[in-house]
C-alpha positions, 0 to 999 in steps of 0.5 A, spaced: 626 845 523 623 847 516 627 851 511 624 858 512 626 865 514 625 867 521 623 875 519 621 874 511 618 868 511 622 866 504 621 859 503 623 853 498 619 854 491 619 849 486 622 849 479 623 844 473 630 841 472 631 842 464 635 838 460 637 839 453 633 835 450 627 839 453 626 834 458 623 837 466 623 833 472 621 837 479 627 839 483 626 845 489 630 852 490 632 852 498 633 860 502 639 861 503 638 861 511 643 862 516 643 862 523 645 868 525 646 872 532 643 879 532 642 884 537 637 888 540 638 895 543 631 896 546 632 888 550 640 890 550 640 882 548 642 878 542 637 874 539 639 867 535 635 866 529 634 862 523 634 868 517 635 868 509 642 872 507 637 877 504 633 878 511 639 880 513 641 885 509 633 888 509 634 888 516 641 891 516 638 897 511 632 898 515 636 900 521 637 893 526 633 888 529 628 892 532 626 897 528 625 891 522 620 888 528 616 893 530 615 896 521 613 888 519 607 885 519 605 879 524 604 873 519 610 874 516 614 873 522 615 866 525 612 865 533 620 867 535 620 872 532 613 875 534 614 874 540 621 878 540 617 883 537 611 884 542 616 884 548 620 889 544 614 894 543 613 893 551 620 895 553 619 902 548 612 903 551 614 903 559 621 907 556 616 913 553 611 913 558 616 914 563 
C-alpha cells in the first residue's frame, strides 16, 4: 500500500535531519493519510478511500466527494478514484439527459 493520498496525489517528500552541530542525514516526511468513508450523493454509496487530512478539508470545502471529482484533473487521482469519477459522470449524465 503506498503512502499517497487517493484524491490529491500528496505523497512522501524527503528532507534532512539537522542536528546542532550542522550534521544532515536523510529522514522522509509521510502525509497524514487516513482511511476515510465519504459519500457520494449522485451513486447514493460510501466509497472507502485512503485520503491526507488535508484532502479531506479540500474535499469538505469544495462541497463533497463528487464535485471534488468531477473539478480534478485525471492524473492527479489514483485508479480508484478515477474510476469512481468516471462512473459518476455517467449517472449525472443519464439524470440530465432524462
Amino acid at each position: 500500500m503506498s503512502r499517497v493520498c487517493e484524491l490529491t496525489a500528496k505523497g512522501r517528500q524527503i528532507g534532512h535531519n539537522v542536528s546542532h552541530a550542522n550534521n544532515k542525514t536523510k529522514r522522509t516526511y509521510l502525509p497524514n493519510l487516513q482511511n476515510v468513508t465519504l459519500i457520494s450523493e449522485t451513486l447514493g454509496r460510501s466509497v472507502r478511500l485512503r485520503v491526507s487530512t488535508h484532502g479531506l478539508r479540500s474535499v469538505e470545502h469544495v462541497g463533497g466527494l463528487d464535485s471534488w471529482l468531477l473539478k480534478t484533473d485525471d492524473r492527479l487521482l489514483s485508479l480508484k478514484a478515477r474510476r469512481l469519477k468516471r462512473e459518476i459522470a455517467k449517472k449525472q449524465a443519464e439524470g440530465s439527459a432524462a
